[in-house]
C-alpha positions as CSV (number, residue, x, y, z in Angstrom):
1,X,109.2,85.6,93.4
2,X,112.3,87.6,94.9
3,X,114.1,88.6,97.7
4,X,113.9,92.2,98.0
5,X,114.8,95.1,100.4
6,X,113.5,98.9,99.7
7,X,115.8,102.0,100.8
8,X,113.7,105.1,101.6
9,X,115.8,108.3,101.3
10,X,114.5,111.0,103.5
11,X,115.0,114.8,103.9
12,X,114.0,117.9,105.7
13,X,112.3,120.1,103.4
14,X,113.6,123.6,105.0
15,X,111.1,125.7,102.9
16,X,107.7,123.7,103.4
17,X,108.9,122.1,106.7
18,X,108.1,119.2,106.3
19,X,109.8,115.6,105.8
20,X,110.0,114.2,102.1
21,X,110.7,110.9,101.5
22,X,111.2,109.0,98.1
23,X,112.8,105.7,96.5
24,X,114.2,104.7,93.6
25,X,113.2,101.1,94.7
26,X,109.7,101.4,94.0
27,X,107.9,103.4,91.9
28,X,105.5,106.2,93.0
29,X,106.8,106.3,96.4
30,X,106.3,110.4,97.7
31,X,105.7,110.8,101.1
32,X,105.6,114.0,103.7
33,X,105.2,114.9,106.9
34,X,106.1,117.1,109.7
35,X,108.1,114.5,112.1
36,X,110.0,112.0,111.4
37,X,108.0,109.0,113.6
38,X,105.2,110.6,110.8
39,X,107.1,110.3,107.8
40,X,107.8,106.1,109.4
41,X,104.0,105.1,109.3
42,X,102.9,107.6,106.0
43,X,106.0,105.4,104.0
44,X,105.2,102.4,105.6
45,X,101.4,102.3,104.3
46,X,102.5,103.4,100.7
47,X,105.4,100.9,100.1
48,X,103.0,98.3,101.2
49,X,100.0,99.5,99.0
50,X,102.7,100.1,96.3
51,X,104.2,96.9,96.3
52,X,100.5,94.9,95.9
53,X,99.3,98.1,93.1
54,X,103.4,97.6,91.1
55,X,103.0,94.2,91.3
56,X,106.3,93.4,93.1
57,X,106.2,89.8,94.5
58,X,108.4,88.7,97.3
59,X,109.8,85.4,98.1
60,X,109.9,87.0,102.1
61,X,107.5,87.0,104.8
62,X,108.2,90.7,105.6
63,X,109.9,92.7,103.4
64,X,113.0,95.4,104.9
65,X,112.6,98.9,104.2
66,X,115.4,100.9,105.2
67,X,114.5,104.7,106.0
68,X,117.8,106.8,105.9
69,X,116.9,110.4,107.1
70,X,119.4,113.1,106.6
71,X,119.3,116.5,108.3
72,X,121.2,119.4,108.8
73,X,121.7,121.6,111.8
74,X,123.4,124.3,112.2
75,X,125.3,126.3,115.4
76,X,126.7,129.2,115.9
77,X,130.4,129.8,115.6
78,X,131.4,131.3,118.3
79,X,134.9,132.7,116.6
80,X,133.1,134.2,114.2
């Protein structure tokens, strides 16, 4: 068994509106949703079922996942 910590990278999708998430940490991980609290539970359920279906034991009670969400806003300029 290992230590292990899994970073989620989320983004908005502009286009579908929605909230995509994926990982290079474990395989299969593709979630969406339309908030972000949404995209949270949806990625929470598949790492865990992922982990158990990949076969990626842990030497830690509860294993980290870090979700990093990135969006961005726009404002209008007001010089332009």
């Amino acid at each position: 068994m290992k230590s292990m910590s899994i970073l989620v990278r989320a983004f908005w999708d502009g286009e579908a509106s929605v909230w995509v998430a994926t990982s290079n940490d474990i395989d299969g991980l593709a979630v969406e949703a339309g908030s972000v609290e949404e995209l949270e539970a949806k990625v929470l359920t598949a790492v865990a079922d992922l982990i158990e279906l990949n076969g990626s034991p842990s030497d830690l009670p509860e294993i980290p996942v870090h979700i990093m969400a990135e969006h961005v806003a726009k404002i209008p300029n007001p010089f332009f």
